[in-house]
N, C-alpha and C positions, 0 to 999 in steps of 0.2 A: 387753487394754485396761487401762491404769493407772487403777485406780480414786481417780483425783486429786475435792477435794471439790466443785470447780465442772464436773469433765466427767462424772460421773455421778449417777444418782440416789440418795437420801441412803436409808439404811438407816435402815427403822423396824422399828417392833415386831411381831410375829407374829400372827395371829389365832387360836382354838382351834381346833386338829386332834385327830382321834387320833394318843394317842401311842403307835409303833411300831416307834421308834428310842428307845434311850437316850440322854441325856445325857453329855459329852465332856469332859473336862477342866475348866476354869473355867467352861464355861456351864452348868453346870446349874441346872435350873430355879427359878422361885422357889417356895418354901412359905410359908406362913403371909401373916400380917397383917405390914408391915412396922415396926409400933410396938408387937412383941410383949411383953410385960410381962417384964421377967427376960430377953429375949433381944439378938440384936446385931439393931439398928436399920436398919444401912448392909447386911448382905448381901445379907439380900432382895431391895432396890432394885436392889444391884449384880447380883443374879443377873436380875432383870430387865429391868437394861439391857443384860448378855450376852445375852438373848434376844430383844432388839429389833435386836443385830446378826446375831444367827444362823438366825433363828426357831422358833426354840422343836423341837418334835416334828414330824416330817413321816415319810409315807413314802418310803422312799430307791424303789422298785419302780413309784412311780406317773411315768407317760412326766414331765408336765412339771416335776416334783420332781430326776428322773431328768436331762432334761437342764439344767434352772438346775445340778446340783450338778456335771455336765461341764466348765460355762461357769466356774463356780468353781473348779473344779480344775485346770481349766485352765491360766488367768489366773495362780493361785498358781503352779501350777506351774512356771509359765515364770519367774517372778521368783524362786523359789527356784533355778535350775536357775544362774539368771547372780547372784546372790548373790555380792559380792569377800566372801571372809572371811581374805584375807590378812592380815599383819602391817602391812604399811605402805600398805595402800590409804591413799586422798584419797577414795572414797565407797564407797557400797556397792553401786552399779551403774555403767557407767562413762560412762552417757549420762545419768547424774546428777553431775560433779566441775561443783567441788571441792564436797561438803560444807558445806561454811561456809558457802556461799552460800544466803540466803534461800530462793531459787527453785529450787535444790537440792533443802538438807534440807527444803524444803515439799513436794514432791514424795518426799521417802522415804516418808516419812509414809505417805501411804497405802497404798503396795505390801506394807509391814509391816503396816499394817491388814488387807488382803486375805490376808495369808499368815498373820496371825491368826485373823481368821475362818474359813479354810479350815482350819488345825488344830482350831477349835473347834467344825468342822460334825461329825458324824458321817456318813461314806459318801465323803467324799475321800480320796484319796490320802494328804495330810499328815495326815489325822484323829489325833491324839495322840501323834505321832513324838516323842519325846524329842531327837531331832537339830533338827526344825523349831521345837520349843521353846528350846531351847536358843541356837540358832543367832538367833531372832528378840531374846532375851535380850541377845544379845552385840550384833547391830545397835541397838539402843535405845541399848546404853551407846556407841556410837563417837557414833550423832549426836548424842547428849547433850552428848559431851567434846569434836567435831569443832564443831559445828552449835550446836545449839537450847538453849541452858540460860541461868540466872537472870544472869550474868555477863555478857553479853554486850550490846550496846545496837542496838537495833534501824536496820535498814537496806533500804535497796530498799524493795519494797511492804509496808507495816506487813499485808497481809491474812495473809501466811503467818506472821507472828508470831504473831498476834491471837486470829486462827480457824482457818487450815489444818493447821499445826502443831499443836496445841494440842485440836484437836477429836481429830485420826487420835493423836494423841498416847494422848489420858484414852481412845481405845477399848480400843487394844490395851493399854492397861494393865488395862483392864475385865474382856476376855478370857483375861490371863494371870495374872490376879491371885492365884488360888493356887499359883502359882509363881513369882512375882515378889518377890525379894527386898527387905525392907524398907527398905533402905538405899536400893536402886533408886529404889522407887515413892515413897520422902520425897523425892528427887532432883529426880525428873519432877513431881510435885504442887509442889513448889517453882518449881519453872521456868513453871510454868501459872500459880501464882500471881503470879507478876513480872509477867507477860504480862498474866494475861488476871485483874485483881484482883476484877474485878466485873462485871457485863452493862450498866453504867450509861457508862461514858465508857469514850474512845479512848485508850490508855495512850500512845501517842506524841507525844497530842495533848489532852492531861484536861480541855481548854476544851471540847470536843465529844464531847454527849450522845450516846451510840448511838441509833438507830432502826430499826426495819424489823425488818428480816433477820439484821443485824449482830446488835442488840439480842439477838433468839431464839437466834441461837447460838453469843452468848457467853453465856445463862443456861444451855445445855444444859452447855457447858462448864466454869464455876464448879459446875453441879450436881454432876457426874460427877467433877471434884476433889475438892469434898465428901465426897462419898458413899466412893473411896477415903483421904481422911483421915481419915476418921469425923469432918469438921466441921460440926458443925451450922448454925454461921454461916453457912459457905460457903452452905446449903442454905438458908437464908432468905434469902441475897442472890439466888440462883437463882431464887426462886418469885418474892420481889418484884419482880426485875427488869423479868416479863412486863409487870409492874401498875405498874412505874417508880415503886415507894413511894419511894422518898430521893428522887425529883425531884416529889413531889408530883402523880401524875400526868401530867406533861406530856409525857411520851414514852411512856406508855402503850399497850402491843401491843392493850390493850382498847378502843379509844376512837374516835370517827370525827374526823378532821382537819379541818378547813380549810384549811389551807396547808402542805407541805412534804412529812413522809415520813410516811406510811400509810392505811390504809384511808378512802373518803369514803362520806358516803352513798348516793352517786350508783351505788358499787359501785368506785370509781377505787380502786388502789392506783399510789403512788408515794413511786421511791424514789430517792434522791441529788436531790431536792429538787424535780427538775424534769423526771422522767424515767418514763413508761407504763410499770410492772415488775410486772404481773400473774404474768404467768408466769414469772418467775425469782426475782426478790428474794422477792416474794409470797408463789408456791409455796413458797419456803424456810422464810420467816416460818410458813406454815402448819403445815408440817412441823418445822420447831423448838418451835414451842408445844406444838404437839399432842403431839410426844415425850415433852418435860419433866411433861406435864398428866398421860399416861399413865404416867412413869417415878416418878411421885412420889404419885399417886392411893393412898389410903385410908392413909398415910404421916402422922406431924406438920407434915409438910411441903407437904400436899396444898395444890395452887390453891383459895380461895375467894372470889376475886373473882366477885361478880355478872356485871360487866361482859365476864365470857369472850363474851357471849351474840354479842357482835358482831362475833365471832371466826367464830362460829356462820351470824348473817347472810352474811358474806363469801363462802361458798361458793356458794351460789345469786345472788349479786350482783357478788359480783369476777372468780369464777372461770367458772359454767356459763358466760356468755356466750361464753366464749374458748375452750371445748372443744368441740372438735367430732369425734364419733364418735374420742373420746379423743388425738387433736392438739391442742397448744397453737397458737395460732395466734402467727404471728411478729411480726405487730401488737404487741405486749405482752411480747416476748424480749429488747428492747435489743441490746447488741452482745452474745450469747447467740447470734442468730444463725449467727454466722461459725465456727461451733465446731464443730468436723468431727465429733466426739465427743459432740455434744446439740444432734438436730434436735427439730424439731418434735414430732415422737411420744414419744422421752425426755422432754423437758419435760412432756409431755400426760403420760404414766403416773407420772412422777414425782409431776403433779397430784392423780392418780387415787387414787395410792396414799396421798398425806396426808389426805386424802379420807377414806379408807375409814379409816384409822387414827383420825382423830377423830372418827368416828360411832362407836368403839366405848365412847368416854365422852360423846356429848353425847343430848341428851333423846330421847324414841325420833322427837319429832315431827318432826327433825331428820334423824335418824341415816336413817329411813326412807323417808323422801325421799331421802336422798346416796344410799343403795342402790340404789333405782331405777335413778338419772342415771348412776352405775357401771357396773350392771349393764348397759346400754344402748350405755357409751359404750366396753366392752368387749367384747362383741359383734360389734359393727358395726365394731371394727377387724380387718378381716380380710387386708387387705394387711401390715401389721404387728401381729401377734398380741401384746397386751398382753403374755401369759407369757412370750416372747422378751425385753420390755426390763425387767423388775424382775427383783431377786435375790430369795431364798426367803421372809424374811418378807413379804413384800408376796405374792408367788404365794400365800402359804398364806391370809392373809385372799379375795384374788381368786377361788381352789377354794372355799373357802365358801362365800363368796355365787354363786358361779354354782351351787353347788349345791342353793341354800335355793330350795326351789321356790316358795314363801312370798312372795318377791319377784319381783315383774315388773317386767322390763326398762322403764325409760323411753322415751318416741320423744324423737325430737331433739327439741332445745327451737325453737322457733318466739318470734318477734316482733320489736322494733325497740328498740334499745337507744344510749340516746346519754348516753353517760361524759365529762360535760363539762369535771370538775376533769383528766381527761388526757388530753383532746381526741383521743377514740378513737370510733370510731362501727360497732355490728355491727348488720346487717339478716341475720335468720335465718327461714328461708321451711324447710317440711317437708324438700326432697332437697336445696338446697344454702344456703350462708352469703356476705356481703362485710359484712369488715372495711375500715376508713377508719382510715389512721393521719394526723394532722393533726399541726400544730405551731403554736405563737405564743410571745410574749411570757414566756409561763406555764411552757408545756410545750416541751423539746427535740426538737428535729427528728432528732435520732442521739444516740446517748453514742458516744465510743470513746476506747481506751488503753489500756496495757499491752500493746498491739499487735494487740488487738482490732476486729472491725469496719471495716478499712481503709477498704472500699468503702462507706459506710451514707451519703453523702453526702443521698440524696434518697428516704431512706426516710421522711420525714415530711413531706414534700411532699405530702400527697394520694393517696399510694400504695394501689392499691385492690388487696386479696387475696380472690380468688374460689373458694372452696370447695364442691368438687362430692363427693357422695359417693359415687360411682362412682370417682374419683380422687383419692385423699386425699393421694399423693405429691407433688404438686405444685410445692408447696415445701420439700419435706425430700429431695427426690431430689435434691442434690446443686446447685438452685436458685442457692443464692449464689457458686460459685465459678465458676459457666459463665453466669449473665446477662450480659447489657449492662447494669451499670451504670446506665449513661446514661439507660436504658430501661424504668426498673419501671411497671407499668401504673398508670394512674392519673395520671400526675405530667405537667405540664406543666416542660420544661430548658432551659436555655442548654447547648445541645452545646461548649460548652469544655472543655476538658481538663482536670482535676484530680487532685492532687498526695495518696497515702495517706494518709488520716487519722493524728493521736496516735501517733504510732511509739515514739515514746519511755513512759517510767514513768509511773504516774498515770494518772486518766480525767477523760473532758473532754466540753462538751456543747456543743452550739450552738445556739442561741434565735434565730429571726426577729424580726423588728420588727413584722411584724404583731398585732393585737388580735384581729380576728373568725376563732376556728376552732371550729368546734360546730352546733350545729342545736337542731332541735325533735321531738318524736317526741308520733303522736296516737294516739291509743283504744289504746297497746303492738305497734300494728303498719308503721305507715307514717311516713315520716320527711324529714325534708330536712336538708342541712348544708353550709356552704360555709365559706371559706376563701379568706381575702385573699394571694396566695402575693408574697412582697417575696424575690426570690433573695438568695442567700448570692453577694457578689463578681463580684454583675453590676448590669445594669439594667433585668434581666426581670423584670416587674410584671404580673399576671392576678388575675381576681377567678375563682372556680372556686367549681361546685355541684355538691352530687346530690341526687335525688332519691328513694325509694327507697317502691318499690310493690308491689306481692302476688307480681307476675311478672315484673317489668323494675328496672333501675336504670337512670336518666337522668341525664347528666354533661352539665354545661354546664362553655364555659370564655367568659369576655370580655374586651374591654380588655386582649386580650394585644399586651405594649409591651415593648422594646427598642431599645438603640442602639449598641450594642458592634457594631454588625456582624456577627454571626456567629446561624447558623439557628436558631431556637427550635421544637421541637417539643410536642407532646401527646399522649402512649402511649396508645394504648387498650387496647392488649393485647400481652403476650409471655411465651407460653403455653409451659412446659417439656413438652415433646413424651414427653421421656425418652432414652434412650439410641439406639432405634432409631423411634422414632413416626414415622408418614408422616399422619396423618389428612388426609381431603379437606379443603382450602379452598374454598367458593364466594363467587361474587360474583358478587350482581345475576343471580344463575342462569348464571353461566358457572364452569364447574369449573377451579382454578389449577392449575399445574405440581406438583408435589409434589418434583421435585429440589432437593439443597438448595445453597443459593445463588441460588435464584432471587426475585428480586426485582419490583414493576412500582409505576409511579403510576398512580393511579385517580381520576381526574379528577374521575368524578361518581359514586361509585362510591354507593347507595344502601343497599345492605345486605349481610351478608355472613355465612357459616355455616362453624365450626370444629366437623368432625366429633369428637365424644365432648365438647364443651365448652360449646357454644351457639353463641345467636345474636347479632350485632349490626347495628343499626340506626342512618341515619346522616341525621339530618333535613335539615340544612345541606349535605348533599353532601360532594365532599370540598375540597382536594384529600386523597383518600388513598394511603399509601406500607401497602406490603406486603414480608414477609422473610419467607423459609425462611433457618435457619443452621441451620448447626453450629458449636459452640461449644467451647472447648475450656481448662480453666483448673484451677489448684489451689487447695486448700482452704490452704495457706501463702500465696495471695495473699492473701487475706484476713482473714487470723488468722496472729498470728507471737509469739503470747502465750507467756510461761515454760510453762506447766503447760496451753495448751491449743491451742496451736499445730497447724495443721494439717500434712497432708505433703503434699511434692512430687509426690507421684501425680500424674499429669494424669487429670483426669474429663472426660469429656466429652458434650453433651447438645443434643437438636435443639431451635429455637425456630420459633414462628409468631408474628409481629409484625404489628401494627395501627398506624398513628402515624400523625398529621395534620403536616405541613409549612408551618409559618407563613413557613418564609421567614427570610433575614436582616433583623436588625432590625423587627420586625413593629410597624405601628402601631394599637391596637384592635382587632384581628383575635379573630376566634373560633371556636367549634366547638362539637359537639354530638355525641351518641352515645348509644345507649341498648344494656344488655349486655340478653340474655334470657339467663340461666344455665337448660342442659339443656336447649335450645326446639330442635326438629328443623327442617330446611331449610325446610320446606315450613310450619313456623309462622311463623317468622322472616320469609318471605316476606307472609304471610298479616300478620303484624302491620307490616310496613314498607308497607301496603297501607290496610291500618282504620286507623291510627293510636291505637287507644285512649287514649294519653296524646299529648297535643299540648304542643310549646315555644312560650307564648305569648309569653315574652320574653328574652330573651339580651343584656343593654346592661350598660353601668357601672352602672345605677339600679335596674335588678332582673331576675334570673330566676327566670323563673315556669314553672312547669309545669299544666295540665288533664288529669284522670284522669275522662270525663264519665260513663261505666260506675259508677263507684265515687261518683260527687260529689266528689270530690274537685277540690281548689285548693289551691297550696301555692308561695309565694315565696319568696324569699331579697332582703329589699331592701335595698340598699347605701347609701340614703339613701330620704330622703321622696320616693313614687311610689305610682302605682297600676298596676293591671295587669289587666284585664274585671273593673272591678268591683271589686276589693280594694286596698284604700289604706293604707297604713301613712303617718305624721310623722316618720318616720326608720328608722335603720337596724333590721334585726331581720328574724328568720324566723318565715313564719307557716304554718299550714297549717290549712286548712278545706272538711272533711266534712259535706256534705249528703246527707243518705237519708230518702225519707219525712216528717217533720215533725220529726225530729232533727236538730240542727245541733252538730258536735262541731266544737272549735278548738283551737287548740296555737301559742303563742306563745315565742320566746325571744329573749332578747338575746347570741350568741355574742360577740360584740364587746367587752362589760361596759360598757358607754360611759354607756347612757343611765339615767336615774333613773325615766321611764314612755315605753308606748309607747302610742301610738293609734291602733287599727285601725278601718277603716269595713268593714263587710262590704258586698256586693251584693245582698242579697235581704231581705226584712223578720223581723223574729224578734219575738213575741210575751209571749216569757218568758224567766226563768234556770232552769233544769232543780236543775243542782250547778254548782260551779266553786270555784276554787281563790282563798283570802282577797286576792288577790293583783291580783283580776279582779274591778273593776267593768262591769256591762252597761248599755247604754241602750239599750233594745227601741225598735223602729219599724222602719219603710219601710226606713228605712240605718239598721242600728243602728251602734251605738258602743261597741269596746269600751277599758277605758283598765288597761294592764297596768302595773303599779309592778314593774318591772324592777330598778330598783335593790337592790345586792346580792344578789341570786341566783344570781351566780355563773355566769349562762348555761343555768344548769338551764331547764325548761321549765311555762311557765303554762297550765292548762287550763282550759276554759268547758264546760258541755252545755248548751245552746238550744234553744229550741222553736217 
């Protein structure tokens, strides 16, 4: 596997082991302080950034030491074995020509990086070959003079000048540094200079500030120029960069945003402006800081911005949410997605391990909690064993801690979590999780380009991902290249045809017209959110809810309209089976076909049980459509990117499909659904019976859901209505818990429209408990409550009543 910088996980720094192995060539370890009095300043650091590539001391004898240095030996090995070291090569592989070209020599890069680290591991094959040094020596100077150097002006996509190049560039020079000729390494430090001058702006483009991720690792890489020039400067551009001193702030890795690219309070990270990038851009940004923090700690150089702290928060706010028994969820991947080379669980360990890397600098109050949530979320991945997808410095922090008996494992995180600034919505219940990927105005419904993400058309539709933890493959087994498309659960389509996304250079977003996408979340556990859906290139228009309660999610859809003529459906489900699954389907107590291709309409069909996945419930009836396939598709349909392009394999994988059939041109028509994730036939049945949670309203003006078990009430109102009792003056989600003489409430404006809202409850309230400055009460018979909505951004107003 080429370890290219966007399809694998980024090497960090090593945890303490014993040490059992010596040191190899360039990486040897660091000694001392690195601002020793009378000594050299830069080695230290640079011997500890060789050890953030290597990690450090391990034993080569222990099994998962033993097979990571396989996996690495490997990998080298193959790429040294097809090595061109001819005289008149055009590259230095031959499924990399010409050289010159960006996407090329951006892709040499790292294979030299791997064949670096693998002479600089001890227990590999190449481990301090004189030929493998040598030979990596000689490739450096052809891309330098063929490819990459300070002469040349930049072309194709500015990332593999910026950062791709440039990062695998300053490693393997890290690595080979006591044999790298000075003339050499003034060469390359020259050419990184040209490029990459500062972590502050885009050199192609000096009008625009870095941000995010970019930001993080162009300071890693000014650092590690530095540190091989012995320039001190450089190494003050690097630290300030995190803290954006020359822009004042304003791009700051430390800071919480309002609008554009990074961290919100809310827990949102976003990046390219307008786009949910938790788990890729985020993770990177995490991992780039944390590098640099740890690369340059107790140094002249060291971070001492205060403001890291909310670097700190991010992990229990940006990140747990989105990890589940160590998967990143795909909600938050962008077109990351499509990349045959980083599913879902890559992304999740590559999380895991930025994680663990920055608790080993931040306060213990911190660090010890991440532990926990690690410890847990490494664990419980047992289909995909964490030690399988990191390389050895990340394994050797992960053998740590799971051996510090000190620390106990986390349980999954529990409760209701609604990310308004990038209209993401996660309900996490003890044995499984749903994610809510939304879009509007604000936030992008897909990014893609660079040949990216082809398929991502209706992934921000309302796309609902269900996470069981009996079945954590779900979506990482192979999902995007064998779905329907057309068909992701959740989403209500216009079944027309549609043409691959961004094929061409550059990346590109697409924004709906609608305003309302968000909800309300009460007491951290219960939630509601809806979503005005305005199609992309039709005339399909739907108002869409959920609901989201201890044991069920309830999906409304209304006012589903169309005129194009052509069927409009509403997914409720289509479930990756896997490569051979047959599990039972029932319906309504009648057991389906399990062949595949078999399809039926279900006219009235009331409720229905997908053995090993749940239940669903269907209050409206239907008409419902049913599918058994097989599937069959490449991971190149979907990604055809220079550097992450998938292959023509054909994969292929079973589905069970759920979908309502509106019909051509639908006028006002709707539907309803309730999922019970991991609920047995025989509960499912049991609840499509009691009804626990009743749909009191389903119209253009509002739906409502009753939960009478719980006290619970909770709307979604699309203008001024009431619904048993609860009255809203305009638009806005509400949700209201009664238990006993407690009356808890949860207000929002997803919409951002209004400047206050006014709620009338149903039943008398006597007092104000707590509530948020935000929230005036009028106690009585009907009280009153009057929320100043304005600016808040959709976040969510709280009341306690009595």
């Amino acid at each position: 596997m080429d370890l290219s910088r966007r399809q694998t996980l980024a090497l960090a720094g090593a945890g303490a082991v014993t040490s059992l192995v010596a040191r190899a060539g360039g990486a040897s370890a660091a000694g001392g302080g690195a601002g020793q009095e009378g000594g050299d300043p830069y080695e230290p650091l640079l011997a500890r950034a060789a050890q953030q590539l290597t990690g450090g001391a391990f034993d080569p004898r222990d099994p998962d030491f033993a097979a990571a240095l396989a996996a690495l030996d490997a990998e080298a090995s193959a790429w040294w074995q097809r090595i061109d070291t001819s005289a008149g090569r055009q590259a230095l592989w031959a499924d990399l020509s010409p050289a010159a070209d960006p996407g090329m020599f951006g892709q040499s890069y790292p294979r030299l990086r791997t064949l670096a680290t693998a002479w600089a591991t001890p227990g590999t094959s190449l481990s301090g070959q004189p030929a493998v040094r040598d030979g990596i020596l000689d490739a450096l100077r052809f891309l330098h003079t063929a490819g990459y150097n300070a002469s040349r002006r930049e072309t194709g996509n500015w990332w593999f000048w910026e950062i791709g190049a440039p990062r695998d560039l300053m490693d393997v020079c890290v690595l080979l540094r006591a044999d790298l000729p000075q003339e050499d390494r003034d060469a390359y430090v020259r050419t990184v200079a040209a490029f990459v001058p500062d972590p502050d702006r885009r050199t192609n483009s000096p009008a625009l500030a870095e941000t995010g991720a970019n930001r993080a690792d162009k300071a890693v890489i000014v650092a590690l120029r530095g540190l091989l020039a012995g320039d001190p400067a450089a190494l003050v551009l690097a630290r300030d960069g995190l803290s954006d001193v020359r822009g004042n702030g304003r791009n700051s890795l430390f800071q919480y945003v309002t609008s554009g690219d990074g961290f919100y309070r809310d827990g949102s990270f976003v990046q390219h402006s307008n786009v949910a990038y938790t788990g890729t851009y985020g993770s990177v940004l995490l991992g780039g800081a944390g590098q640099l923090m740890a690369l340059l700690a107790g140094s002249d150089w060291a971070l001492t911005d205060p403001s890291v702290e909310v670097l700190y928060e991010a992990v229990e706010r940006s990140f747990a949410p989105f990890l589940f028994d160590g998967l990143m969820m795909d909600a938050v991947r962008g077109r990351a997605v499509s990349r045959e080379a980083a599913r879902d669980h890559d992304d999740g360990a590559s999380a895991v391990a930025h994680i663990l890397q920055l608790a080993e600098a931040a306060p213990r109050a911190y660090a010890d909690r991440w532990r926990a949530a690690a410890k847990g979320w490494i664990l419980r991945n047992t289909r995909t064993p964490y030690k399988d997808l990191v390389r050895i410095p990340d394994l050797a922090r992960a053998k740590a801690l799971l051996a510090d008996a000190s620390v106990r494992p986390a349980d999954r995180l529990s409760g209701h979590f609604v990310l308004a600034d990038m209209d993401r919505v996660v309900h996490r219940r003890p044995s499984w999780a749903c994610a809510l990927s939304l879009s509007s105005k604000r936030i992008a419904a897909y990014e893609a380009g660079n040949g990216e993400n082809l398929h991502g058309w209706y992934t921000g539709d309302g796309m609902t991902y269900l996470y069981d933890g009996d079945d954590t493959d779900v979506f990482g087994d192979a999902f995007w290249p064998t779905v329907d498309p057309y068909r992701l659960p959740g989403t209500t389509v216009d079944t027309r045809r549609r043409a691959d996304l961004a094929t061409g250079s550059g990346t590109g977003t697409f924004r709906p017209q609608n305003t309302v996408a968000g909800g309300a979340v009460l007491d951290a556990r219960l939630g509601a959110a809806a979503m005005e859906l305005i199609a992309d290139g039709s005339t399909l228009r739907a108002k869409k809810a959920w609901f989201f309660l201890d044991n069920a999610v309830v999906a409304l859809g209304a006012a589903i309209t169309a005129s194009d003529g052509r069927t409009i459906e509403t997914v409720v489900e289509n479930r990756n089976l896997h490569a051979d699954g047959a599990p039972r389907l029932v319906v309504d107590g009648h057991r389906q076909p399990t062949e595949q291709g078999w399809s039926a309409s279900l006219e009235d069909a009331r409720w229905a049980h997908l053995e090993g996945t749940g239940g669903y419930v269907f209050p409206s009836g239907g008409p419902l459509r049913a599918l058994r396939e097989e599937r069959t598709g490449t991971w190149r349909a979907v990604n055809t990117g220079a550097d992450t392009g998938g292959s023509t394999t054909p994969v292929t994988r079973r589905y069970a499909t759920l979908w309502f059939d509106h019909g051509p041109s639908p006028t006002s028509a709707s539907c309803s659904y309730v999922l019970l994730p991991g609920a047995t036939a025989a509960a499912t049945l049991a609840w499509s019976r009691s009804r626990p949670a009743r749909v009191l309203a389903n119209d253009a003006t509002v739906q409502a859901v009753a939960a009478p078990r719980h006290g619970l009430l909770a709307a979604h109102f699309w203008a001024a209505g009431s619904v048993d009792g609860l009255a809203s003056d305009g638009p806005g989600t509400v949700l209201v818990c009664r238990r006993g003489q407690g009356v808890s409430v949860a207000v929002a404006d997803p919409g951002r429209t209004a400047t206050t809202l006014t709620v009338r409850l149903p039943f008398p309230v006597r007092r104000v408990v707590s509530g948020d400055d935000t929230v005036s009460v009028t106690p009585g018979r009907r009280p009153v409550l009057t929320v100043r909505v304005g600016g808040s951004r959709g976040h969510t107003h709280t009341a306690l009543l009595r």
